[in-house]
C-alpha positions in Angstrom: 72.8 65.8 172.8 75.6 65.7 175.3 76.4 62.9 177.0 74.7 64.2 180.5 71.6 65.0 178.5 71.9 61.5 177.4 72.3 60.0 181.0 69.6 62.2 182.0 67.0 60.6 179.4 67.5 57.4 181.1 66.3 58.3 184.1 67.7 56.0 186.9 70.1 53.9 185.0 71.3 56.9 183.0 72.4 58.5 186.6 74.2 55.3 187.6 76.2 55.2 184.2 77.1 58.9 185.0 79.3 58.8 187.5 81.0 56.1 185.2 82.6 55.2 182.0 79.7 54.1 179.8 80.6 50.6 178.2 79.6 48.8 174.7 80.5 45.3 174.0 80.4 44.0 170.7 80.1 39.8 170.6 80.9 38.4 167.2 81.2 40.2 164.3 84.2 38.4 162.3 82.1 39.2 158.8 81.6 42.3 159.4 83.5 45.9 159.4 82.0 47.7 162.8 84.0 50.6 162.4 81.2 52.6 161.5 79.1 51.5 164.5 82.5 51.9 167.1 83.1 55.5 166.1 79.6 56.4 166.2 79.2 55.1 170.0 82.4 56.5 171.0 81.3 59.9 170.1 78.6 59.6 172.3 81.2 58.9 175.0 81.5 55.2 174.8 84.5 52.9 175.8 83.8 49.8 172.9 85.5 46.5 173.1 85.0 44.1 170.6 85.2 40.4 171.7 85.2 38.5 168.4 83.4 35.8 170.3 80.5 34.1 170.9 81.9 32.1 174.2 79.2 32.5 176.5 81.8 32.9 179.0 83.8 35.4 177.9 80.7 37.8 177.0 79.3 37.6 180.2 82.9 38.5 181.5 82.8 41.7 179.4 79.7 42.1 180.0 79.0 42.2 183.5 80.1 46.0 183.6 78.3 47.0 180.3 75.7 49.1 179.5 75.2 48.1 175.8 75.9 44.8 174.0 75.4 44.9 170.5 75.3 40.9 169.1 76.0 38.7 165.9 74.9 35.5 166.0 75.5 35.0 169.4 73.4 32.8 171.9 72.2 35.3 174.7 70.1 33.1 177.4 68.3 34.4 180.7 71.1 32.6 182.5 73.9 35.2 180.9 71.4 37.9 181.4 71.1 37.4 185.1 74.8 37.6 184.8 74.9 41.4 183.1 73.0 43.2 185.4 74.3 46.6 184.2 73.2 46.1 180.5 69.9 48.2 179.3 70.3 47.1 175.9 70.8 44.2 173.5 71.1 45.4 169.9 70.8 42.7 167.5 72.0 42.6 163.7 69.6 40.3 162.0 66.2 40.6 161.9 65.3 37.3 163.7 65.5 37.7 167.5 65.7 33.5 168.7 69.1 34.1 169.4 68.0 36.2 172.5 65.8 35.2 175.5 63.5 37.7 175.5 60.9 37.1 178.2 64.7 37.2 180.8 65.5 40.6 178.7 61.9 42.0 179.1 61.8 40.6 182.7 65.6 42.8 183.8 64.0 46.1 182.2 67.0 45.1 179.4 65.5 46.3 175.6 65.9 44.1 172.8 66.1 45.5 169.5 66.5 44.2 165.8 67.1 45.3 162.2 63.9 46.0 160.0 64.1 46.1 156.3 67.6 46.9 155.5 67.8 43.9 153.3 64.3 43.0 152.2 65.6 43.5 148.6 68.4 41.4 149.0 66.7 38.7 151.0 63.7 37.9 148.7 66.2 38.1 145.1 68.5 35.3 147.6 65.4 33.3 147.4 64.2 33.8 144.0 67.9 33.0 142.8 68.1 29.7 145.4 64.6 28.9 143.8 65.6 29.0 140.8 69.4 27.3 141.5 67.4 24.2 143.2 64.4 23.5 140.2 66.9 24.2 136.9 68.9 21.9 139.0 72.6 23.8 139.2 73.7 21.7 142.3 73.7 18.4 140.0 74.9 20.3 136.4 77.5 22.3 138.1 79.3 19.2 138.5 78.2 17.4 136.0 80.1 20.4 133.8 83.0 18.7 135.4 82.6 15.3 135.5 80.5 13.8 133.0 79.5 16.7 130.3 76.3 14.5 129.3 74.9 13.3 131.8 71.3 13.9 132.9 69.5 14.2 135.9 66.8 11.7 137.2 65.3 14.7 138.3 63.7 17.1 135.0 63.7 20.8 135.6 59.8 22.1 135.5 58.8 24.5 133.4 57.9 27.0 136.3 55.0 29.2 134.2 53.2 26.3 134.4 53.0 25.9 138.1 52.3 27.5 141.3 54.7 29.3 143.4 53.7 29.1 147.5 55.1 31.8 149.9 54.8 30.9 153.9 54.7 34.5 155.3 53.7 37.5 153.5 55.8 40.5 155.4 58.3 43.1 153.9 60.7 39.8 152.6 57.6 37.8 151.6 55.7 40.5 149.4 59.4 41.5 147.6 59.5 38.0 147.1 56.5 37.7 145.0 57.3 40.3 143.0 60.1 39.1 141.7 58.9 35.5 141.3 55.6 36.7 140.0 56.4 36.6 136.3 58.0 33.3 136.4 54.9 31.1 137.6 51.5 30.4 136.5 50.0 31.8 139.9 51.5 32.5 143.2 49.4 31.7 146.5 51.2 32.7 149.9 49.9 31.8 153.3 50.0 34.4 157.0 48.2 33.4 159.8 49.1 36.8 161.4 48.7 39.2 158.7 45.0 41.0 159.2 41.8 40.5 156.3 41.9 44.0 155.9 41.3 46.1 153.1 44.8 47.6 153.2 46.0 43.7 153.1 44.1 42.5 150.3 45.2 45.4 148.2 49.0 45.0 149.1 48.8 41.1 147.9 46.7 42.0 145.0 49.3 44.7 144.1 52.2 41.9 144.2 50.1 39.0 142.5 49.2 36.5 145.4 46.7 35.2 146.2 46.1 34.4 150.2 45.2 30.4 150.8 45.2 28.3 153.9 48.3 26.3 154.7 46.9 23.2 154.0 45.5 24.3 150.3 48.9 25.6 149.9 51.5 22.3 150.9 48.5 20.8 148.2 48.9 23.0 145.5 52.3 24.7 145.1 55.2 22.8 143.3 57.7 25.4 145.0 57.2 26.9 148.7 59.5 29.7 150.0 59.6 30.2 153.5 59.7 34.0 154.7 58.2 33.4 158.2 60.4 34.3 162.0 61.3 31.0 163.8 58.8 30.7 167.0 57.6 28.0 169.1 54.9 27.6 166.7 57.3 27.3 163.6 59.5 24.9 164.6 59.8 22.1 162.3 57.3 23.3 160.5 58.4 21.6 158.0 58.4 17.7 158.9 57.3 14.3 157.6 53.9 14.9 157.6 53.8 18.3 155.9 56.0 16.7 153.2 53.9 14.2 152.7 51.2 16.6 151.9 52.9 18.5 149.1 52.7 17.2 145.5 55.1 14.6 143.8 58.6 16.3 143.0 58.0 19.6 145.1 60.8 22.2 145.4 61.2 24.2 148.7 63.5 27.1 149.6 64.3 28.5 153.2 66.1 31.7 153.6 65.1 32.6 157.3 65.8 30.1 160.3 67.1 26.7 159.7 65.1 25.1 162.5 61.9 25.8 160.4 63.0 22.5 158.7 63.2 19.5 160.0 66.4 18.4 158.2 66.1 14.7 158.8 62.9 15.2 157.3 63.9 16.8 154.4 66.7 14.1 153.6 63.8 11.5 153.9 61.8 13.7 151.2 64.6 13.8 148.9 65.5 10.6 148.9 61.5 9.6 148.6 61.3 12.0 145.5 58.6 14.1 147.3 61.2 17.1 147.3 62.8 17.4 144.0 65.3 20.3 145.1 66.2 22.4 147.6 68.1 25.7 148.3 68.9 26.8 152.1 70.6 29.9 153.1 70.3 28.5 156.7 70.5 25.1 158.6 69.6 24.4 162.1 73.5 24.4 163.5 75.4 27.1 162.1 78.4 26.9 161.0 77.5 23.9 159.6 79.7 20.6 160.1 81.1 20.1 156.3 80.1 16.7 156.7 76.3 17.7 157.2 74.3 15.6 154.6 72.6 18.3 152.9 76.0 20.4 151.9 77.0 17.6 149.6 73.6 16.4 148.3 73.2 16.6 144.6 69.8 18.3 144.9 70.2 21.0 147.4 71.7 24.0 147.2 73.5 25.9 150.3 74.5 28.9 151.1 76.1 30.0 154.4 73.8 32.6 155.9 74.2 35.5 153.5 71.2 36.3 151.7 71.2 39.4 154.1 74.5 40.1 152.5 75.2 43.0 150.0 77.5 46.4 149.4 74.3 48.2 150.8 73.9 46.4 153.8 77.4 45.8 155.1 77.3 49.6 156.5 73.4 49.7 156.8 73.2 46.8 159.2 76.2 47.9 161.4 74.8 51.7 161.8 70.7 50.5 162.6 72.4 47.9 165.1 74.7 51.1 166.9 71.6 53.8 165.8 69.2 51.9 168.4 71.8 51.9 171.6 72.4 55.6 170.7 68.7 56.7 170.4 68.3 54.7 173.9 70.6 57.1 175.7 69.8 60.2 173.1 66.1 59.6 173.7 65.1 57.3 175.9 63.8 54.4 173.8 65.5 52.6 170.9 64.2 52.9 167.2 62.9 49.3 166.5 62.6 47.7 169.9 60.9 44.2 169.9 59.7 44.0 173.5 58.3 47.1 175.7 60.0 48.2 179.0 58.2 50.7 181.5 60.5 53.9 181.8 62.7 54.2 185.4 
């Protein structure tokens, strides 16, 4: 498609970014290599700047006169929205979308898209391997190895095949999960409240070995609990004091999607109670992380800095779905995988 043909396809907006320049502004991306995603959007005849930033300042600056801004991990509020009036898309690279306000996106016709399934496989064996890092207890023997060859833990690693395995949220990530950590338990159990009693459900969770239980049976029951679920309103802190209270004596939990899921004060108290045996996060509620946050140097928990996304695979996968959906918006019309809806011009 040429870029007129593209212009065209967007109706209105696509007429006003005809008579100019059309502009892409990457935010930060200092993990990642975006050449990939830059060549691609320059052949469709895009100028791209890269900012390297996630100053709120300086990306509404280069924003203001752009039609596309493709994001990291990047704060985007309605306030800097307001502020980009020019911009029809925001093309995230994550799969979580709380970095965005989307009711201000949805509100100034502006689409907001995400990355779906590029790393399910690499996600759920992040978790299975934190899981696993947190109950034999690698945090405390690692330097042990170091320090004091003999020395035991309080703390006894379980023998998992005797206990149950709880997964909160049963999507792509979830269901990968349990298939991996299927073998290594007695029974996994996994809770959704948005996932349909339909046949087609019952059969995928039979197919991967859980079986589905109420939240409350399964904070009682499971001696490990992954969470696989999308931070929201309703899943913030949903992990606190009085859900760790519920959860058995020496419990083990794992988090690989949105550190505010957890309240980490609450977790500290747990550990230090003995309720939570162990722990292995690949994300806290401030990232980066202040290296004098409790949890990176407790002997129980295991922390990885946001990278269970992170693989050979998708280092190029995630950079050309995030540059894919602003070229299918001007190719035709609509991005690939949008997360909100806007009414065509």
């Amino acid at each position: 498609m040429s870029i007129d043909q593209a212009h065209h396809a967007l109706g209105e907006a696509g007429a006003d970014a005809a008579a100019r320049t059309l502009r892409a502004v990457y935010t930060d991306m200092d993990d990642t290599d975006i050449s990939p995603g830059v060549a691609a959007l320059e052949e469709l005849g895009f100028a791209v700047e890269h900012l390297d930033s996630r100053d709120p300042d300086r990306i509404v600056e280069a924003g203001r006169d752009a039609d596309a801004l493709l994001v990291g991990y990047a704060p985007i509020t309605r306030e800097m929205i307001e502020k980009m009036p020019r911009v029809r898309i925001i093309a995230l690279m994550s799969m979580g979308t709380d970095n965005v306000d989307l009711e201000a996106a949805t509100e100034h016709g502006v689409w907001v898209t995400n990355i779906l399934g590029a790393a399910t496989d690499e996600v759920a064996a992040h978790a299975l391997g934190l899981l696993l890092a947190a109950t034999r207890g690698f945090p405390f023997f690692s330097e042990s190895a170091v320090s004091d060859w003999n020395a035991r833990d309080t703390v006894t690693p379980p023998r998992l095949s005797e206990h149950t395995l709880g997964i909160v949220g049963l999507g792509r990530i979830g269901l990968k999960f349990a298939e991996y950590a299927r073998p290594l338990f007695a029974e996994v159990i996994g809770t959704d409240p948005f996932l349909p009693d339909t046949a087609e459900t019952r059969a995928r969770l039979e197919a991967a070995g859980v079986r589905r239980v109420e939240l409350d049976e399964l904070r009682s029951k499971a001696k490990a609990i992954s969470l696989h679920v999308p931070l929201s309103p309703d899943t913030v802190d949903l992990i606190d004091d009085e859900f760790i209270a519920g959860m058995p004596e020496g419990s083990y939990l794992v988090n690989v999607s949105r550190g505010a899921l957890i309240d980490e004060d609450a977790l500290l108290r747990g550990l230090e109670s003995g309720r939570i045996a162990g722990a292995g996060l690949d994300v806290l509620r401030e990232e980066p992380a202040d290296p004098r946050h409790p949890l990176l140097r407790h002997p129980r928990v295991i922390v990885t800095p946001h990278v269970a996304y992170f693989s050979d695979y998708t280092n190029v996968e995630y950079v050309r779905q995030q540059a894919g959906n602003v070229i299918d918006l001007w190719e035709h019309g609509r991005p690939t995988t949008p997360v909100n809806t806007i009414p065509a011009r």
